[in-house]
C-alpha positions as CSV (number, residue, x, y, z in Angstrom):
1,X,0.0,0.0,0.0
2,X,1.1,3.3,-0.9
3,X,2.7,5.4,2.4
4,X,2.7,8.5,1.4
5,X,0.4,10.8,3.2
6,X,-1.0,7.6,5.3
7,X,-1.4,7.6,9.0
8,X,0.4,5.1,11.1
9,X,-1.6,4.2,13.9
10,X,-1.6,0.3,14.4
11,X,0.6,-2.7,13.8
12,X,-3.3,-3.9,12.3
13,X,-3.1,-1.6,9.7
14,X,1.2,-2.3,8.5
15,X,1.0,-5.8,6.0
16,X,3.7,-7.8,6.2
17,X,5.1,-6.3,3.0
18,X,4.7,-3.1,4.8
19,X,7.1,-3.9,7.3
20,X,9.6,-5.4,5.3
21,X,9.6,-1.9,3.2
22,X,10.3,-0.4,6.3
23,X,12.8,-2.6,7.4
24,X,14.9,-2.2,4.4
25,X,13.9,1.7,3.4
26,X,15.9,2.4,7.3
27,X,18.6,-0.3,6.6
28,X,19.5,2.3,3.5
29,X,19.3,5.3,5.4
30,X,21.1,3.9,7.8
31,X,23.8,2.6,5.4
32,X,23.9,5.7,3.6
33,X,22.5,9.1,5.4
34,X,20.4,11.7,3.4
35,X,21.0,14.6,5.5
36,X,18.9,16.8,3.4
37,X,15.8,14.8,2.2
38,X,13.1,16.5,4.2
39,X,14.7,19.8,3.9
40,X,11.9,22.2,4.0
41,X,9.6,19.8,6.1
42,X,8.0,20.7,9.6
43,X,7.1,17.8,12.0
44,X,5.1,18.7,15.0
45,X,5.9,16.5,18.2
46,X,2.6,16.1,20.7
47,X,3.3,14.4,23.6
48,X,0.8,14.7,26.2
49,X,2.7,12.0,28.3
50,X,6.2,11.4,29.0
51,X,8.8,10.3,26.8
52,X,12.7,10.4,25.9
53,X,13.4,7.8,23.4
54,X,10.2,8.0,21.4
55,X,10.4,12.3,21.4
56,X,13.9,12.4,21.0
57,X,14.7,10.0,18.4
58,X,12.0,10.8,16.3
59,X,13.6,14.5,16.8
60,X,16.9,12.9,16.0
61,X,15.5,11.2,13.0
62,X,13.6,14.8,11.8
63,X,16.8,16.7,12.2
64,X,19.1,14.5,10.7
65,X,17.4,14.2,7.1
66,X,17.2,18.0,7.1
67,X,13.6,18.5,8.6
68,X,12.7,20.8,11.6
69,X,10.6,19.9,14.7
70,X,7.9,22.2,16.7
71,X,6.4,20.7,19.8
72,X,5.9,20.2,23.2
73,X,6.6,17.7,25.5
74,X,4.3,18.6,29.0
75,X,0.6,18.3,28.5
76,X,-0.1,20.7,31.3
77,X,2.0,23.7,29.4
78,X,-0.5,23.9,26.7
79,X,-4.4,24.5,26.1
80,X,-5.0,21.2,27.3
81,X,-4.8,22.8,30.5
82,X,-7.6,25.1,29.7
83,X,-9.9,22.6,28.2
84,X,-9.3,22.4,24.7
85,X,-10.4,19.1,23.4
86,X,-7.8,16.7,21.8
87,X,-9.0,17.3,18.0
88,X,-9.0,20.6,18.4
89,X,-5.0,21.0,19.3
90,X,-5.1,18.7,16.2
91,X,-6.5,21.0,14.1
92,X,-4.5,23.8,15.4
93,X,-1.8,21.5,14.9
94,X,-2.1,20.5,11.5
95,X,-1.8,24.4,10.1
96,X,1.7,24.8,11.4
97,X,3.5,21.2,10.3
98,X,3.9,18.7,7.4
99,X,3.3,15.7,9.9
100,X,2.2,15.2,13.6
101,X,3.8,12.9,15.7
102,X,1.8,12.0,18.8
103,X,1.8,10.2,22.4
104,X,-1.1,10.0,24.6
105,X,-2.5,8.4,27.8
106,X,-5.8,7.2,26.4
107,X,-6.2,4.1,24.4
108,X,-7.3,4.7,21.2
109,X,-6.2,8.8,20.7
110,X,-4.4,8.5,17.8
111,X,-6.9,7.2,16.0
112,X,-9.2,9.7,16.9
113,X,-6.5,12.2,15.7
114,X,-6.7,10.5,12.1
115,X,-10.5,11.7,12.1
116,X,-9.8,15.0,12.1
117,X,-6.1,15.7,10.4
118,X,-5.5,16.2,6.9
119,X,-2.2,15.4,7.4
120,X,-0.3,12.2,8.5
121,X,-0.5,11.0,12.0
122,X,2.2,8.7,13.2
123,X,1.5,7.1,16.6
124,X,3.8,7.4,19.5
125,X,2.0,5.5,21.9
126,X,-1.6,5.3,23.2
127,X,-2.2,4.3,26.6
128,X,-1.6,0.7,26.9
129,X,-2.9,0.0,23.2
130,X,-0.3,0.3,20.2
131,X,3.2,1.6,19.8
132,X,3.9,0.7,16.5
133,X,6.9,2.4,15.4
134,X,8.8,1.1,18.9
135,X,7.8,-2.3,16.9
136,X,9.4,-1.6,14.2
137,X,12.6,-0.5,15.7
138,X,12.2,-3.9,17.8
139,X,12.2,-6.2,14.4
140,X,15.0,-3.9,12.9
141,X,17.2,-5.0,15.7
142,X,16.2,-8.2,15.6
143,X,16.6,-8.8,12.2
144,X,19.9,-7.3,12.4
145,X,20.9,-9.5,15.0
146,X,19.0,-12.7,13.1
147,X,18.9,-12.2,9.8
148,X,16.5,-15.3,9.1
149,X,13.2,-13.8,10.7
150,X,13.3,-12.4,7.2
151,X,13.5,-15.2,5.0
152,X,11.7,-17.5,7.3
153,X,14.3,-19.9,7.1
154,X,15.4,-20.9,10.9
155,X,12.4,-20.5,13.4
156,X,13.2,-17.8,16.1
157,X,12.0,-18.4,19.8
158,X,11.1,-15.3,21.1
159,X,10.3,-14.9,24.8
160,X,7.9,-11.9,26.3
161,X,8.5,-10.8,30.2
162,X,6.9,-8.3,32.3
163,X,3.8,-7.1,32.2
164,X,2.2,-8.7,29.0
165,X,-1.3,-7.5,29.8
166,X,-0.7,-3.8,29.7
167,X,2.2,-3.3,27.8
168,X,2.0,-1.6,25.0
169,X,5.1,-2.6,23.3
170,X,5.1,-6.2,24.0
171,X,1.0,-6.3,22.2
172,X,2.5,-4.7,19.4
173,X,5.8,-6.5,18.8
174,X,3.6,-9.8,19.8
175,X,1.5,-9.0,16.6
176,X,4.0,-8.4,14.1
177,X,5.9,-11.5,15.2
178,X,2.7,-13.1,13.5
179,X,3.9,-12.6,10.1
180,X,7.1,-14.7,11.0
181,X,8.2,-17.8,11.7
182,X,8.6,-17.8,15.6
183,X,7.8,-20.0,18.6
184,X,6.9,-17.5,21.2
185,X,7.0,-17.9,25.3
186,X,5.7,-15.7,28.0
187,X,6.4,-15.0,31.4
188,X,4.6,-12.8,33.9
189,X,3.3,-12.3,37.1
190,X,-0.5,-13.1,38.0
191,X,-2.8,-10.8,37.1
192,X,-0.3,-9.3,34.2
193,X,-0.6,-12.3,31.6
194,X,-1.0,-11.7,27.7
195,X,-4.6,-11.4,27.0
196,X,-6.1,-14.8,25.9
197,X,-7.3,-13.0,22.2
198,X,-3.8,-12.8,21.5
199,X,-3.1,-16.1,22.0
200,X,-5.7,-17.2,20.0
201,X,-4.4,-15.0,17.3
202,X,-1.3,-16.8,16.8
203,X,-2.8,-20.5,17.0
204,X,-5.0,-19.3,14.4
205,X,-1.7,-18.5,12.6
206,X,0.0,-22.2,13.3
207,X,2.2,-20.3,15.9
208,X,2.9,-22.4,19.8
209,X,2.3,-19.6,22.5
210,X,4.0,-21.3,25.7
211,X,3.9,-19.8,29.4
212,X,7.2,-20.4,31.0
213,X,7.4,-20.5,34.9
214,X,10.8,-18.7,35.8
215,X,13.2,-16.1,33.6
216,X,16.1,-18.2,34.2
217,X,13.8,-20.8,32.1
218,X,13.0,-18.2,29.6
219,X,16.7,-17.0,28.9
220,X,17.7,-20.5,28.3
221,X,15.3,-21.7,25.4
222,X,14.9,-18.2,23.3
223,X,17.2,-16.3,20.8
224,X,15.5,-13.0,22.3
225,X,13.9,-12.1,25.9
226,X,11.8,-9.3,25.7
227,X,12.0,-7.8,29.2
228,X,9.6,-5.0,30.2
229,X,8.7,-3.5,33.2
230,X,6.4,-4.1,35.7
231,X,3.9,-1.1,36.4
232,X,3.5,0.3,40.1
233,X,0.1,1.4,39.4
234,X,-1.3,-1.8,38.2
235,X,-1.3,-3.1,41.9
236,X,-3.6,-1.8,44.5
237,X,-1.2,-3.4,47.1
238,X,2.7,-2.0,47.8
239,X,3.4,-4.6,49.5
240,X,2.5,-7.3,46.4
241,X,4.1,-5.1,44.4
242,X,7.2,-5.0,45.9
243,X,7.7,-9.3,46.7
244,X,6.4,-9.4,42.7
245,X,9.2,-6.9,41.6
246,X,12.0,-9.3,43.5
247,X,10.7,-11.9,41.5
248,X,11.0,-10.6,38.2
249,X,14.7,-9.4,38.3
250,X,16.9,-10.4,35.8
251,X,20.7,-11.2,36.6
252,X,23.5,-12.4,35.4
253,X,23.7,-15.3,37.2
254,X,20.3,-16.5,35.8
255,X,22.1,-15.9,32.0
256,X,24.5,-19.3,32.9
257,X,23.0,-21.6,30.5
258,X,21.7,-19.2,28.2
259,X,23.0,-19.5,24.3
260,X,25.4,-17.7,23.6
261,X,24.0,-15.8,20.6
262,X,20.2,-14.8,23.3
263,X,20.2,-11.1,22.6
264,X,17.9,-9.1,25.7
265,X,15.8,-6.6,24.6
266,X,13.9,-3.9,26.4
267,X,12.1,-1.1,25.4
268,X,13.3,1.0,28.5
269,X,13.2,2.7,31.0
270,X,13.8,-0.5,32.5
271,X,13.1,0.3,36.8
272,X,14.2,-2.8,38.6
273,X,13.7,-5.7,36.0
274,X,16.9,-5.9,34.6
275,X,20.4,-6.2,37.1
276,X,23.0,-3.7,36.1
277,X,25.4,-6.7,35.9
278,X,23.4,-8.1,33.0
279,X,24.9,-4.7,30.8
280,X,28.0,-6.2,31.0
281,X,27.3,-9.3,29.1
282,X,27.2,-10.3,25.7
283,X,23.5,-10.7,25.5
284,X,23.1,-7.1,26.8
285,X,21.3,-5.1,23.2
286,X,18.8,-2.9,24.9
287,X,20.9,0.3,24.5
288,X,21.5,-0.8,20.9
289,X,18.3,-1.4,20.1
290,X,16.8,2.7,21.3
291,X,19.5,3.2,18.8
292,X,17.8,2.0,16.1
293,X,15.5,4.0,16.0
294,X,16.6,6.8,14.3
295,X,16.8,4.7,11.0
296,X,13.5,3.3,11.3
297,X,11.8,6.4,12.6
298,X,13.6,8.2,9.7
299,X,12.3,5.4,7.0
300,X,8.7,6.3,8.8
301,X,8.9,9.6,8.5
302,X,10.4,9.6,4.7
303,X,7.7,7.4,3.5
304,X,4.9,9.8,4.9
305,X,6.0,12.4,3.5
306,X,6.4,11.4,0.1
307,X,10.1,11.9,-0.1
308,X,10.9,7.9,-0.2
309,X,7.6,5.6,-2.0
């Protein structure tokens, strides 16, 4: 499907050909920078939640192909405050800027902000719905790291830790992975388990979804472990909170048996799931992988604007 001027809301709405034209489009840039490309182009970043990676590697991405950025980065310094409704700052929005980047608390914003913008959205993050260009940096680091996710060639064990019920990331990664060849595991604490519909989803597909009891368990049968965090506000009690936390700490020690080629990911900030001793191993990519997403979010940005089809 053609990209230019299309919004980019959902992993849903990206084909599998989609991705792969992503994939490859930021693999170029990447391998040889256009640092004027959107010269003359405006992108306007709306993040009415917090955000460092996302914000400032899309900024990074704008800026380094030539573009400019306008934006703001605290809900509560704009009219927000003083009622204005969401697609109304879109509107408003849309008159100053070539493309609107966006991040919001509510499930289901940005594609309220499609509704009403003539020009192209791209999604940042909604609530605990879709993050889809954090998925897309996730499969251009794994790709990089295993080349045959592409070509379907070896099957890939991928395994998902943390809060799989909420997290944004981990639904939309879990999604894409459909498209692949991949034996996927999960790992989580009561309560915080991957929604059965997307479980379904991938047996519909022919792909095994199996719970795994302990992260030591999960490092040693997968090629990637997806770690996210565990969020605070999800328990009513402090006290459960804390003995799950404990529980769900990833350390060296536990990365023994693991193969030697198990790459952990994370799409940070990572709080108390991952030891600081595990940075020093070799399976340590988490700080690579925000990296990428300057190519990627450049590839996005390119292909929205019409500069790359």
């Amino acid at each position: 499907m053609e990209f230019n001027g299309r919004h980019i809301v959902s992993l849903r709405d990206l084909s599998k050909e989609d991705l792969l034209k992503i994939l490859s489009i930021a693999k170029n840039l990447e391998e040889k920078p256009q640092p004027d490309l959107l010269s003359g182009f405006l992108m306007a970043t709306l993040f009415f939640e917090p955000s460092t990676r996302t914000r400032l590697s899309f900024e990074a991405a704008m800026s380094r192909l030539g573009g400019r950025v306008i934006g703001f980065a605290d809900a509560n310094s704009t009219s927000q405050k003083k009622g204005e409704s969401l697609a109304d700052t879109i509107r408003m929005a849309e008159q100053y800027a070539d493309v609107i980047v966006m991040r919001h608390p509510h499930d289901g914003a940005a594609r309220l902000a499609t509704e009403v913008s003539g020009i192209p959205i791209i999604n940042g993050g909604d609530g605990s719905n879709q993050h889809p260009t954090q998925t897309c940096l996730d499969l251009y680091t794994i790709n990089k790291l295993f080349p045959n996710l592409i070509d379907d060639s070896d099957q890939l064990t991928v395994a998902f830790a943390g809060d799989l019920r909420y997290g944004r990331t981990v639904h939309s990664l879990f999604e894409a992975l459909l498209h692949f060849n991949v034996k996927i595991l999960t790992i989580a604490p009561k309560g915080l388990e991957l929604p059965e519909s997307f479980t379904q989803k991938a047996t519909a597909k022919g792909i095994t979804v199996t719970v795994v009891e302990t992260l030591q368990e999960a490092a040693e049968q997968s090629d990637i472990l997806y770690m996210t965090r565990l969020q605070e506000e999800r328990f009513p009690d402090p006290v459960e909170f804390d003995h799950v936390k404990s529980s769900y700490r990833l350390n060296a020690r536990m990365l023994k048996n693991a193969k030697e080629s198990l790459r952990i990911l994370h799409p940070l900030p990572r709080v108390n799931e991952i030891a600081t001793d595990v940075d020093e191993t070799e399976h340590a990519h988490y700080f690579p992988q925000a990296g990428n997403g300057i190519p990627v979010r450049q590839a996005l940005l390119a292909l929205v604007l019409g500069k790359i089809s």
